[in-house]
C-alpha positions, 0 to 999 in steps of 0.5 A, spaced: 500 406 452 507 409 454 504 416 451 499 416 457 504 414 463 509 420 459 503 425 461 503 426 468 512 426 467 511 432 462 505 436 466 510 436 472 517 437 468 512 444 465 510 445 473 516 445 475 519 450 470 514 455 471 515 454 478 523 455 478 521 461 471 517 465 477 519 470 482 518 469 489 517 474 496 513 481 495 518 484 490 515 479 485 510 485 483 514 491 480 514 498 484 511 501 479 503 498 481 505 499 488 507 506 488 500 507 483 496 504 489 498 507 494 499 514 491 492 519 490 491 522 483 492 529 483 487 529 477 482 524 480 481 527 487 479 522 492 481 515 487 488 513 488 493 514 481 492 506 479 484 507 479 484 514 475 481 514 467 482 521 466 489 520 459 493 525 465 494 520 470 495 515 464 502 519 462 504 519 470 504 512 471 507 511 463 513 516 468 512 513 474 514 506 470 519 508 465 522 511 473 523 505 474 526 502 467 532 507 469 534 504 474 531 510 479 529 507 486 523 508 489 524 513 494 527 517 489 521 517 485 516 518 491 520 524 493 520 527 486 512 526 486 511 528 493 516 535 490 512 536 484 504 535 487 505 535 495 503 531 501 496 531 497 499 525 492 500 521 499 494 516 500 497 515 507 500 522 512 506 521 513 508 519 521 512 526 522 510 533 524 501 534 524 501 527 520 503 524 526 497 526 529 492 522 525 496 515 528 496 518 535 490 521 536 486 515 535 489 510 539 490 517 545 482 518 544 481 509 545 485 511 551 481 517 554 475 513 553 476 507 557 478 511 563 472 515 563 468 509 562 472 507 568 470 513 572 463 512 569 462 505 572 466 505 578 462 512 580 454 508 578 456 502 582 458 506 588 463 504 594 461 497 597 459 498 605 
């Protein structure tokens, strides 16, 4: 009888523990995952380095792991990718320079189409009398 009533107590004292053992927030998930998510496989093209098979893009992420172990940052290891296999390992154009363009042109495009939609209208509904 007293096992039964000390069961649901160490189901919470376990809870608890793993609760307080846990990382909170984002920075839970090591760097490493995020840079190989949001990194294109220069030995896969079109797959980002986290979805690659091929044995190379093993090695770079093994690198790229091993970076951070060292206690090297984030933006240090981007940079040395971005040295060593261009804009290309980038799966998102960086917002500066021709870049800049594949953010702006969008939203430059949604703009021009309402105002000639706008004139579009206003031309076919006419002036009232």
């Amino acid at each position: 009888m007293a096992r039964r009533a000390l069961e649901p107590l160490a189901l919470a004292a376990c809870l608890a523990l793993l609760a307080a053992a846990a990382p909170a927030g984002a920075e839970a998930e090591p760097w490493a995952y995020q840079v190989w998510r949001e990194s294109m496989s220069p030995y896969c093209p079109g797959r980002t380095l986290a979805d690659c098979p091929s044995p190379q893009a093993d090695t770079l992420r093994l690198w790229i792991q091993l970076q951070e172990v060292a206690g090297r940052s984030r933006e240090d290891v981007e940079a040395e990718l971005v040295e060593r296999y261009g804009d290309a390992i980038l799966a998102a154009p960086r917002a500066r320079g021709l870049g800049l363009a594949a953010y702006a042109l969008p939203g430059v495009a949604f703009v021009a189409g309402g105002v000639l939609l706008f004139v579009f209208l206003r031309r076919s509904v006419g002036s009232p009398a």
